[in-house]
Rosetta silent file (secondary structure, phi, psi, omega in degrees, C-alpha in Angstrom):
SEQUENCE: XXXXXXXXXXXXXXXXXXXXXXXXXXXXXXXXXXXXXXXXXXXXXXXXXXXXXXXXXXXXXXXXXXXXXXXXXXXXXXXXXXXXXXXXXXXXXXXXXXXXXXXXXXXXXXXXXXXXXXXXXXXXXXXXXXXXXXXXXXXXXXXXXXXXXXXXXXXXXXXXXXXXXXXXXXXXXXXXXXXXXXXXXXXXXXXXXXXXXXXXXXXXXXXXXXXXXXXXXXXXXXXXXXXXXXXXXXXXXXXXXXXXXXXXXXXXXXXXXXXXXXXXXXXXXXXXXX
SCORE:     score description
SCORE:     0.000 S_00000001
   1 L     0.000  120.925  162.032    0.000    0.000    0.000 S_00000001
   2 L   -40.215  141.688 -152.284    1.205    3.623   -1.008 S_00000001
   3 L   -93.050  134.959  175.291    2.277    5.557    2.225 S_00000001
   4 L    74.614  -22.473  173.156   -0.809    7.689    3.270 S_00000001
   5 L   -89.360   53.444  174.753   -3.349    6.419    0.734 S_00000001
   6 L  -105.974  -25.978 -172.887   -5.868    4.727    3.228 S_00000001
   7 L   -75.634   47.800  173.254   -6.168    8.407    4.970 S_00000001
   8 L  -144.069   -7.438  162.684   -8.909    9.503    2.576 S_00000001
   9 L   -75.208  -79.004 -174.252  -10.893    6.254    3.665 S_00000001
  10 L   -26.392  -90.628 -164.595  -10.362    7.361    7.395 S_00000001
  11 L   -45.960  -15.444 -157.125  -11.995   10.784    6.850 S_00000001
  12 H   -83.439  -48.244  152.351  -15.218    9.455    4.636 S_00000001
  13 H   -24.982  -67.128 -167.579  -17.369    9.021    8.322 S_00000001
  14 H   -76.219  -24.557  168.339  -16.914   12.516    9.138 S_00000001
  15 H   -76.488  -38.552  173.386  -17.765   13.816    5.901 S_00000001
  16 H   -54.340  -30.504  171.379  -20.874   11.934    5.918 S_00000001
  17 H   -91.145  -23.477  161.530  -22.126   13.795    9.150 S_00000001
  18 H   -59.621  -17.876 -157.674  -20.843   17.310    7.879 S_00000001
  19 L   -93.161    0.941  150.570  -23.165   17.227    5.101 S_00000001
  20 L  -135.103   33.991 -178.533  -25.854   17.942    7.859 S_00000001
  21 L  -111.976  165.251  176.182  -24.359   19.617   10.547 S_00000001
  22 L  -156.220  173.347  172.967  -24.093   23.268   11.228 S_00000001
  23 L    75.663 -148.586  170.182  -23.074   25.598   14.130 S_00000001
  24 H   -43.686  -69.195 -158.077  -22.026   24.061   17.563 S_00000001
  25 H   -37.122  -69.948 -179.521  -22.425   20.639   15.633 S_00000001
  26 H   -61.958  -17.082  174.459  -20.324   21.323   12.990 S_00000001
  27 H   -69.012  -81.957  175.738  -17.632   23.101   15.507 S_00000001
  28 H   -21.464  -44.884 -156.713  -17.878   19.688   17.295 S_00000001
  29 H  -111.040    9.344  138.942  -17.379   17.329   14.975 S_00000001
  30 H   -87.802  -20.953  155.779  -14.082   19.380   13.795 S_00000001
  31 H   -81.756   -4.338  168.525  -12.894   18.639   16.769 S_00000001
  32 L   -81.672  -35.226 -179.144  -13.482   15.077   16.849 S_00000001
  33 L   -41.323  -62.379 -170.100  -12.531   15.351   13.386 S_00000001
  34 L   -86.150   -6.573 -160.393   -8.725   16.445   13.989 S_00000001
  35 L  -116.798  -18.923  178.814   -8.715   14.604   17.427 S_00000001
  36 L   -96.093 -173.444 -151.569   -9.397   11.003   15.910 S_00000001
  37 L   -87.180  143.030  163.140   -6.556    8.369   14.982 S_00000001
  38 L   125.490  -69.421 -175.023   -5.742    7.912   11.500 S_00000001
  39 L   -49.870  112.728 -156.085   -6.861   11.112   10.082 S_00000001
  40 L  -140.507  -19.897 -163.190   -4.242   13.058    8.802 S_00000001
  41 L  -109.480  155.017 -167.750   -5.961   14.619    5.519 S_00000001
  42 L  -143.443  -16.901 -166.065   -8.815   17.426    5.845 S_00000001
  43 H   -38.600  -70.026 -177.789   -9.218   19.433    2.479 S_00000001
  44 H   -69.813   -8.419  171.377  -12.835   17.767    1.680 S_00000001
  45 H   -68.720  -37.819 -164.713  -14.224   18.638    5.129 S_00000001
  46 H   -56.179  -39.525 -173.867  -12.658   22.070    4.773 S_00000001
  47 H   -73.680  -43.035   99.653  -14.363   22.661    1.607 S_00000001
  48 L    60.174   92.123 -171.868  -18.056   21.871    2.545 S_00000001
  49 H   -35.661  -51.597 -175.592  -20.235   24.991    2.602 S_00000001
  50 H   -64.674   13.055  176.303  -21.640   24.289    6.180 S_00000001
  51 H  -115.703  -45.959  145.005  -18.229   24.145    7.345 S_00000001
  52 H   -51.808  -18.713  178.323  -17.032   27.614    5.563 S_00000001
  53 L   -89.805    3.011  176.648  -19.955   29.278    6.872 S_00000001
  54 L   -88.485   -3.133  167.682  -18.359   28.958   10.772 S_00000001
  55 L   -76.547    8.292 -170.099  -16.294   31.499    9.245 S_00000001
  56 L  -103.735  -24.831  168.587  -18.829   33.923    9.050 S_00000001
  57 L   -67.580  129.840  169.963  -19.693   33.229   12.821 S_00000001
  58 H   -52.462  -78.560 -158.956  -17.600   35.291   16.086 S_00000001
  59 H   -53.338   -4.931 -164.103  -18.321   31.893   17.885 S_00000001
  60 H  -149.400   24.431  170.303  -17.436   29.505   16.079 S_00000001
  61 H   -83.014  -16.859  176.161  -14.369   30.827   13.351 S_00000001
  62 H   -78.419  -61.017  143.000  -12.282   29.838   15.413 S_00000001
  63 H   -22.965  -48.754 -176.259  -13.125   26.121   14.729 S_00000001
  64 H   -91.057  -24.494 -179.597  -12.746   26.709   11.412 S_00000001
  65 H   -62.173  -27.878 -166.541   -9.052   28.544   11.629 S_00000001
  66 H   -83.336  -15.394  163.115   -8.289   25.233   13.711 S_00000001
  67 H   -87.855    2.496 -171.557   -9.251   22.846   10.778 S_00000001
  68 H  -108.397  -69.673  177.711   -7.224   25.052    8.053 S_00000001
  69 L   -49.780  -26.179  151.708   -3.850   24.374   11.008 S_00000001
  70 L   -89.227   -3.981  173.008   -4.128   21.086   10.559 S_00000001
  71 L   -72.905  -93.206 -179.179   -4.852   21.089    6.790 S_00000001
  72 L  -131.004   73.866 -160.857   -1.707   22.782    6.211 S_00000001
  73 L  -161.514  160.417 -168.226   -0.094   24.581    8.943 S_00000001
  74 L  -127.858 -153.599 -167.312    2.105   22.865   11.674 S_00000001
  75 H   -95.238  -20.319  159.948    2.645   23.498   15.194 S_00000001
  76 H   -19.032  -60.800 -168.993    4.648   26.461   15.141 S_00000001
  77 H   -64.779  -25.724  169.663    1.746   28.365   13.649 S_00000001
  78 H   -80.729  -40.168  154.296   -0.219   27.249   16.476 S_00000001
  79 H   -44.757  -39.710  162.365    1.865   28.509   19.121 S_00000001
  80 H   -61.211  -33.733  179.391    1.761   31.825   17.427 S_00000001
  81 H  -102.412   15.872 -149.946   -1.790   32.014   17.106 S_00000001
  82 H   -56.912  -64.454  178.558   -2.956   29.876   19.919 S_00000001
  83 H   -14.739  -37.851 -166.464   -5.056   32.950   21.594 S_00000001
  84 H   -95.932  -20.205  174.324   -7.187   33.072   18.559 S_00000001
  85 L   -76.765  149.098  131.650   -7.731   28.787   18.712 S_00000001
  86 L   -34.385  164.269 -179.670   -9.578   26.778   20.249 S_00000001
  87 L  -101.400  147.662  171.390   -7.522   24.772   23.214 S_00000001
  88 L   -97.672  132.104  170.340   -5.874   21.153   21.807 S_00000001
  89 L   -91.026  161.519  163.482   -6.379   17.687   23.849 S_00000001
  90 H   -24.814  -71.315  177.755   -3.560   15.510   23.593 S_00000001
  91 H   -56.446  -44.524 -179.097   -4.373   13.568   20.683 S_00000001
  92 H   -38.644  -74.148 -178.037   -4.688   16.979   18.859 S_00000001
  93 H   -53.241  -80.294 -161.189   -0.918   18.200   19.885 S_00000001
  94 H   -65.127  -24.176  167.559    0.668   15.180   18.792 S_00000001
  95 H   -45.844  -87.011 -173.439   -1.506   14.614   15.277 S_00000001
  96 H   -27.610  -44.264 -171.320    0.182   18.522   14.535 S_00000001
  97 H   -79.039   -8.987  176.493    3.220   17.551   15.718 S_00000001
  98 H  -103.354   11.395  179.229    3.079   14.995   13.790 S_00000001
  99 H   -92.255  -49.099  165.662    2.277   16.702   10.432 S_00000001
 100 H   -37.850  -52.826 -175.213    4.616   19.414   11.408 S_00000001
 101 H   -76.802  -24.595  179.880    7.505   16.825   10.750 S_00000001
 102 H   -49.835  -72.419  170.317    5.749   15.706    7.428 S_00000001
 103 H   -34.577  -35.523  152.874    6.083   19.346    6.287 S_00000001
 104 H   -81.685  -18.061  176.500    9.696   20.041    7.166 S_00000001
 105 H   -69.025  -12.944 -173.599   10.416   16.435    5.600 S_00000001
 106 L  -108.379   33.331  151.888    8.862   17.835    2.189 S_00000001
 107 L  -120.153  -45.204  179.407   11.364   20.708    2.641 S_00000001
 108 L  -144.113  160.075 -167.219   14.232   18.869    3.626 S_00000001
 109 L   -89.079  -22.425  179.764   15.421   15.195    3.595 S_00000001
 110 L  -104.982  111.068  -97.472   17.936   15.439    6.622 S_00000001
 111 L  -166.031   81.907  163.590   15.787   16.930    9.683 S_00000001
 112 L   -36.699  154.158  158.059   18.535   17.802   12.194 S_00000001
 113 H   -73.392  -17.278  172.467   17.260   16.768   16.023 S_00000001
 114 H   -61.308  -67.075  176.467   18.593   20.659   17.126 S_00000001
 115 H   -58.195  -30.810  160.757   15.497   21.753   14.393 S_00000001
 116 H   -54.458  -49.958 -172.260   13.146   19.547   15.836 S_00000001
 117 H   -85.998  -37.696  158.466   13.199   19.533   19.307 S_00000001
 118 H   -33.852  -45.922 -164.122   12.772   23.699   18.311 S_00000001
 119 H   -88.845  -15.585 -176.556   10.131   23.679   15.664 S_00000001
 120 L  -118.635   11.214  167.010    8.092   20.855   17.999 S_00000001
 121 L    37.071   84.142  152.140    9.143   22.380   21.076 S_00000001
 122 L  -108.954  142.801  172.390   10.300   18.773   22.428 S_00000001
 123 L   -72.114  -23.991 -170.828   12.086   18.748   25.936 S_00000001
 124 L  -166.201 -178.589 -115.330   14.574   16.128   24.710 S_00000001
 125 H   -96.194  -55.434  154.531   16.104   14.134   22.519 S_00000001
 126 H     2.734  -81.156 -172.216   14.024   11.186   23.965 S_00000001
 127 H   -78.674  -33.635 -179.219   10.549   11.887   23.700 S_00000001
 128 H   -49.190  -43.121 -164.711   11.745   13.272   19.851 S_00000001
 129 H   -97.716  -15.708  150.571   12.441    9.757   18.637 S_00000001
 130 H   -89.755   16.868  157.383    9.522    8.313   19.991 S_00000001
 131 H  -108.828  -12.741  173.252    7.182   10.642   18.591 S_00000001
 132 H   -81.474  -21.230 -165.905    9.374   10.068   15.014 S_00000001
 133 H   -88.764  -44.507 -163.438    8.828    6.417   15.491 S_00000001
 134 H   -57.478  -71.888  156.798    5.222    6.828   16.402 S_00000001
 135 H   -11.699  -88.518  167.102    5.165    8.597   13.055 S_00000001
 136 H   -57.546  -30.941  154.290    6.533    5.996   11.114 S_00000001
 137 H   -94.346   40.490  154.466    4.368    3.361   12.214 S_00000001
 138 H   -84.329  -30.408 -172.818    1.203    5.649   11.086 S_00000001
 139 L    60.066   72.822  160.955    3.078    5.246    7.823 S_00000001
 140 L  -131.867   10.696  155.597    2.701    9.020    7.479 S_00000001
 141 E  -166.750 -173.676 -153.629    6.675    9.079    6.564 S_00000001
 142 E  -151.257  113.081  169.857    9.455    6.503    5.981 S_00000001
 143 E  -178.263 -153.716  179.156   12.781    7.259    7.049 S_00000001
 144 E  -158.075  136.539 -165.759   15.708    6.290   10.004 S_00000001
 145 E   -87.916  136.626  156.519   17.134    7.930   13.221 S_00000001
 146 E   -89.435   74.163 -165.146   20.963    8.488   13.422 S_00000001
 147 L   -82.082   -3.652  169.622   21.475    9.104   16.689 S_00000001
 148 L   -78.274  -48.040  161.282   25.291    9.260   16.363 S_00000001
 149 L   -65.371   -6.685  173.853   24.677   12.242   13.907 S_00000001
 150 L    51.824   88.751 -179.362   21.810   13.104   16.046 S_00000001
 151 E  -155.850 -163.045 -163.490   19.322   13.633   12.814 S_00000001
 152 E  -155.448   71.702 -174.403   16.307   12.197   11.182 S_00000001
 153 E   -64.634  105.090 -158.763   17.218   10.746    7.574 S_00000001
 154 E   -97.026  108.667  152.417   13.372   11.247    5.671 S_00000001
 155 E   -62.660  -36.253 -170.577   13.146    8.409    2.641 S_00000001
 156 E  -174.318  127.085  152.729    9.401    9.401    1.777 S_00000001
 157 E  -131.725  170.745 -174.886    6.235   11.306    3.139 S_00000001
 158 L   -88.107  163.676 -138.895    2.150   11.428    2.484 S_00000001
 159 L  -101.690  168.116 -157.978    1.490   14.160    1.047 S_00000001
 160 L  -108.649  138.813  152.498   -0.246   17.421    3.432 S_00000001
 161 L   -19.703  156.976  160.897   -3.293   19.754    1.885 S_00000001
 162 L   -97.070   96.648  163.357   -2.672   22.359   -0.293 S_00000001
 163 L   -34.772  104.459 -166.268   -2.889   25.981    1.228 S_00000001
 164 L   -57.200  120.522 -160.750   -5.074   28.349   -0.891 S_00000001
 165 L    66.332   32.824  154.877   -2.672   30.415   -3.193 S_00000001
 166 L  -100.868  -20.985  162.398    0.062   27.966   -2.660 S_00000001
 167 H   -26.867  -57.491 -178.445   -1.078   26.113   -6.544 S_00000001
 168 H   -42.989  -70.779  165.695    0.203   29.165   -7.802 S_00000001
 169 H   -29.605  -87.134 -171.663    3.528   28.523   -6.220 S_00000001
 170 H   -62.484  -10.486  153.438    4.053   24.930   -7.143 S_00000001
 171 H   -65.606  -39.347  151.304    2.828   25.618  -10.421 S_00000001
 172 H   -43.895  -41.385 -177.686    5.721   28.251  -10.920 S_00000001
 173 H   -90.055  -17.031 -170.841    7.986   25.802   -9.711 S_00000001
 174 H   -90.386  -23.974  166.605    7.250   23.116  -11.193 S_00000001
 175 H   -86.424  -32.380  164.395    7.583   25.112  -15.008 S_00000001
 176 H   -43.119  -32.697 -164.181   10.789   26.383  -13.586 S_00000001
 177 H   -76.990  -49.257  176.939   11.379   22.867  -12.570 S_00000001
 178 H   -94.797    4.732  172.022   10.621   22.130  -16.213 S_00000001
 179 H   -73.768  -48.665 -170.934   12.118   24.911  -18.213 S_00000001
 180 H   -67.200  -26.790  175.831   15.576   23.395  -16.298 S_00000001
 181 H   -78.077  -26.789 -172.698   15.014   19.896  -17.072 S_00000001
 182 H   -70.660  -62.102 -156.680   14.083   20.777  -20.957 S_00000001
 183 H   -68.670  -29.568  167.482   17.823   22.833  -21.086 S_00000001
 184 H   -75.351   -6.654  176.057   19.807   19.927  -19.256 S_00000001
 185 H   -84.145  -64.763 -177.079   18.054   17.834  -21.655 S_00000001
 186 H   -55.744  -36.534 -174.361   18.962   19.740  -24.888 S_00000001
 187 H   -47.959  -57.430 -142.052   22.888   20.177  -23.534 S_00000001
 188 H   -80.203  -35.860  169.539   22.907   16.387  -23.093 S_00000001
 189 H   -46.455  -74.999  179.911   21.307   15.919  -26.674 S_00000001
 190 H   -22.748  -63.856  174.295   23.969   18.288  -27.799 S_00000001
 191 H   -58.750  -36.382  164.731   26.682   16.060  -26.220 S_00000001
 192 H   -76.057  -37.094  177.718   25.643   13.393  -27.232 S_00000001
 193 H   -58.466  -34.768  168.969   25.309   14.248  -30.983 S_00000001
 194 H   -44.894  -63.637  157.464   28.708   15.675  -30.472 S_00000001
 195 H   -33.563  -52.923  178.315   30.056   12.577  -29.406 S_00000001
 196 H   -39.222  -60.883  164.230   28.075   10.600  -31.982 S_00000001
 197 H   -24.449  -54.132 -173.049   30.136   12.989  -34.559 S_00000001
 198 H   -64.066  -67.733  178.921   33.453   12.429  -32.660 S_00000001
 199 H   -51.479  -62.400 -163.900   33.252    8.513  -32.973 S_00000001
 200 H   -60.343  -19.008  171.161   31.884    8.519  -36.301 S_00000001
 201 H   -65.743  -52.795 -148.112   35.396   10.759  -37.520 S_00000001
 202 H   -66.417  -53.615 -176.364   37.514    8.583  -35.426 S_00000001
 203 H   -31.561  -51.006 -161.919   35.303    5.199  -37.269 S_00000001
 204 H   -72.151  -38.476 -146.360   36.401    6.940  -40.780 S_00000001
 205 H   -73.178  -49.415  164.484   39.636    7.874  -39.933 S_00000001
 206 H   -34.407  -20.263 -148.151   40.621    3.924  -38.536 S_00000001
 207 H  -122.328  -45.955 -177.515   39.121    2.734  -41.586 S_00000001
 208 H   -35.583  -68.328  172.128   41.313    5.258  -43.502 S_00000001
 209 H   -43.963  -39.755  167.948   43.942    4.079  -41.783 S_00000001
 210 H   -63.100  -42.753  150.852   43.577    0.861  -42.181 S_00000001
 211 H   -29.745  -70.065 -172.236   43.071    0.812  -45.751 S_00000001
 212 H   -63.011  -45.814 -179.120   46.274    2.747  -46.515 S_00000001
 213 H   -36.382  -69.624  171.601   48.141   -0.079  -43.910 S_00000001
 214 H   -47.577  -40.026 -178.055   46.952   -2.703  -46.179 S_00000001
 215 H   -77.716  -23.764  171.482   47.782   -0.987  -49.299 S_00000001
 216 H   -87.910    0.288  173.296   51.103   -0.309  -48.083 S_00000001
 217 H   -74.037  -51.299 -175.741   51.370   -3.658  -46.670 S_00000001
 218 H   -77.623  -10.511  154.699   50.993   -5.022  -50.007 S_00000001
 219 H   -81.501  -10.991 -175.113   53.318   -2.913  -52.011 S_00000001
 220 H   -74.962  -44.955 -159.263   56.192   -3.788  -49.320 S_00000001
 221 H   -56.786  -49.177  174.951   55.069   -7.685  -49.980 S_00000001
 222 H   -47.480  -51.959  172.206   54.754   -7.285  -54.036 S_00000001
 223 H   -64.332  -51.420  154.759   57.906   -5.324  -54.142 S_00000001
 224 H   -75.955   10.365  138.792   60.013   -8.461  -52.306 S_00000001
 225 H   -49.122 -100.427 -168.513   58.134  -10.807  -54.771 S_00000001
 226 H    -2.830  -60.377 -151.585   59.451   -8.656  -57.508 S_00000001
 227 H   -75.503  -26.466  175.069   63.059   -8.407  -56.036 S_00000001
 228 H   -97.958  -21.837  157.207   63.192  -12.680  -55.304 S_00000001
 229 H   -51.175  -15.381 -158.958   61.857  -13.329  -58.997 S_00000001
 230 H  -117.700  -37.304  173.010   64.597  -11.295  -60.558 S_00000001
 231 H   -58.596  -42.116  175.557   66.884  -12.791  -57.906 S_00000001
 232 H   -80.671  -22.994  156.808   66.397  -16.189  -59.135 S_00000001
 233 H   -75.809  -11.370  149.630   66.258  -15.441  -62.547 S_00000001
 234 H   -62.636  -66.654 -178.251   69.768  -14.078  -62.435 S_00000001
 235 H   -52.508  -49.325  162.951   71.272  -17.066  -60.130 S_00000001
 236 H   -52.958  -39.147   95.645   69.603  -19.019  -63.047 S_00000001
 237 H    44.635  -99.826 -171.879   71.435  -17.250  -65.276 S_00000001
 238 H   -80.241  -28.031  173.683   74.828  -17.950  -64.276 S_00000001
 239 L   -61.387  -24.188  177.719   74.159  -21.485  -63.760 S_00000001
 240 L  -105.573 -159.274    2.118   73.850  -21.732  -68.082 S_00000001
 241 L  -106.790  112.355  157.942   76.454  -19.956  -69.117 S_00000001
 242 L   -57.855  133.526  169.915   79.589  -22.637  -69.986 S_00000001
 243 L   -74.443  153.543 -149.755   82.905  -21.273  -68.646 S_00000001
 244 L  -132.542  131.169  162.687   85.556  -20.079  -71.593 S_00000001
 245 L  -136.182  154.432 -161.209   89.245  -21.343  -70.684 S_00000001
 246 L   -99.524  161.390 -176.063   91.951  -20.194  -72.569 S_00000001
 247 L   -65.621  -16.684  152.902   93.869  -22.944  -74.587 S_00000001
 248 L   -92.682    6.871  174.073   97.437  -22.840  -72.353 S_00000001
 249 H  -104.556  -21.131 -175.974   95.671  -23.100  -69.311 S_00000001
 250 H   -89.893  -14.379  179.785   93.691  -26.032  -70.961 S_00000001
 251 H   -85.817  -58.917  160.702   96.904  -27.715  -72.473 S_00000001
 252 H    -2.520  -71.084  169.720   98.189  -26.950  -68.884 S_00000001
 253 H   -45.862  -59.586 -162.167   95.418  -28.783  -66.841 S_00000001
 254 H   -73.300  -32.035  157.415   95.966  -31.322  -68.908 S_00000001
 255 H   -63.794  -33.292  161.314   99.413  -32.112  -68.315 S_00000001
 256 H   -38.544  -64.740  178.603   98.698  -31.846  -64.702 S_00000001
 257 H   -37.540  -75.862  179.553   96.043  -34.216  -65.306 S_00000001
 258 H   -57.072  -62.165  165.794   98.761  -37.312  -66.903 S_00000001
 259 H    -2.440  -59.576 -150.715  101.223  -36.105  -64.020 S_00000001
 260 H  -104.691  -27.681 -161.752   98.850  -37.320  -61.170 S_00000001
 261 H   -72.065  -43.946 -177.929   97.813  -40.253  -63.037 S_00000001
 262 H   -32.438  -58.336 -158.841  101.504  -41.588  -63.462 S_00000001
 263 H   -71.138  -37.243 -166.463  102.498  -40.708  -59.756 S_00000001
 264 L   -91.747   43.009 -166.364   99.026  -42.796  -58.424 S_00000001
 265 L   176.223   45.663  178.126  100.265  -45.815  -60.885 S_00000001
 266 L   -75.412   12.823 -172.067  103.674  -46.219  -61.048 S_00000001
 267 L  -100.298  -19.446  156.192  103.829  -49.875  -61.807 S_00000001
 268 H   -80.449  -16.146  178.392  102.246  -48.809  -65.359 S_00000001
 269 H  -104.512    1.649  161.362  105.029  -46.737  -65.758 S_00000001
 270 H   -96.934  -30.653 -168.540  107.842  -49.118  -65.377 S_00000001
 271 H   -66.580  -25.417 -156.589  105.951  -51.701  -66.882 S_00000001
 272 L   -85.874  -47.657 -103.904  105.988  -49.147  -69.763 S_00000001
 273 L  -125.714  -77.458 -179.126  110.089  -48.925  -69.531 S_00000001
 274 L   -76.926    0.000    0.000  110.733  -52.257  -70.978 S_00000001
């Protein structure tokens, strides 16, 4: 279940009895209203003609100023204005106090305990984290106490009325909110199409490169073809070509030649002698 949406269930009883109360009645049954467990959301009671009309009463406007502080006003605002409220029961003061922490958690996610035990005028540190715990299991926020940082780390809260001519606001903020996201969007287009650009030069240029590597691979390899075909066709060459000897080097040889034969055969050469 989504944190806070059963509190619009809670509240459906009491709207069912405003739609015929008036007066005292309706004075009454805001204070039962804001005083029972559960209830945390108030907007359709506030809106309800018999319930805007205790503003038109001295006796009983004050009722209605006390359901508009718990629609969306915390307890600060009630200490300042208490004089003009009704007086708050128990259950009352801690419901505010505990909407009062919703409301700085939708400002900020880290909730010192020094701002806290101020803005909920707690005596001590103590009673703070059990009224934050209390909190969290209303499941009217989500979050975890540090007490060595002495803080209140806020994960998620439900969400509090809307205060008449705060729309205006969050509508302003939220096209501010979206003017900034549209311009961090186009830079980041930008960058990326830049990039895209950058890679696709780099893609060509590799493939450039690569190209000429291969073509120059293959003129070194053609060119030492070349150079061992013409080498072997040389060596080949010289291999036909008969040697030319001149005719006293060849009578020469040849005497040489009869020389060696004698000396490894003398027994033909005596035999020769007779």
């Amino acid at each position: 279940m989504d944190l806070g949406s059963h509190f619009s269930s809670k509240l459906e009883p009491f709207l069912l009895m405003a739609k015929s109360v008036k007066g005292a009645a309706a004075a009454k049954l805001i204070q039962d209203t804001t005083s029972a467990p559960g209830v945390f959301v108030f907007s359709e009671l506030l809106e309800l003609p018999n319930i805007q009309e205790l503003g038109k009463s001295e006796q009983f406007e004050k009722h209605l100023f006390l359901l508009q502080l718990f629609a969306y006003k915390t307890y600060q605002d009630y200490l300042q204005h208490k004089d003009a409220l009704p007086s708050l029961n128990r259950a009352q003061i801690t419901k505010l106090k505990h909407l009062s922490i919703v409301t700085l958690a939708s400002e900020k996610r880290i909730l010192p305990y020094n701002d806290l035990l101020k803005a909920l005028d707690m005596p001590n540190v103590r009673e703070l984290e059990d009224l934050i715990i209390d909190a969290i299991y209303l499941n009217i926020l989500r979050g975890k106490l540090d007490q060595k940082e002495g803080q209140l780390e806020v994960e998620y809260t439900m969400g509090r009325d809307l205060e008449p001519g705060k729309l205006e606001n969050i509508l302003s903020a939220l096209q501010d909110w979206s003017t900034t996201t549209a311009s961090v969007l186009a830079t980041l287009d930008e960058k990326i199409n830049h990039i895209a650009k950058e890679a696709n030069t780099s893609k060509a240029r590799q493939a450039e490169y690569e190209t000429q590597l291969q073509a120059n691979l293959k003129e070194i390899l053609d060119r030492k073809e070349k150079q061992g075909l013409l080498s072997r066709r040389a060596l080949g060459d010289r291999e036909n070509v008969p040697m030319e000897v001149d005719e006293p080097q060849l009578e020469l040889m040849k005497g040489k030649n009869r020389k060696a034969s004698q000396e490894a055969n003398p027994k033909l050469r005596k035999r020769n002698k007779f």
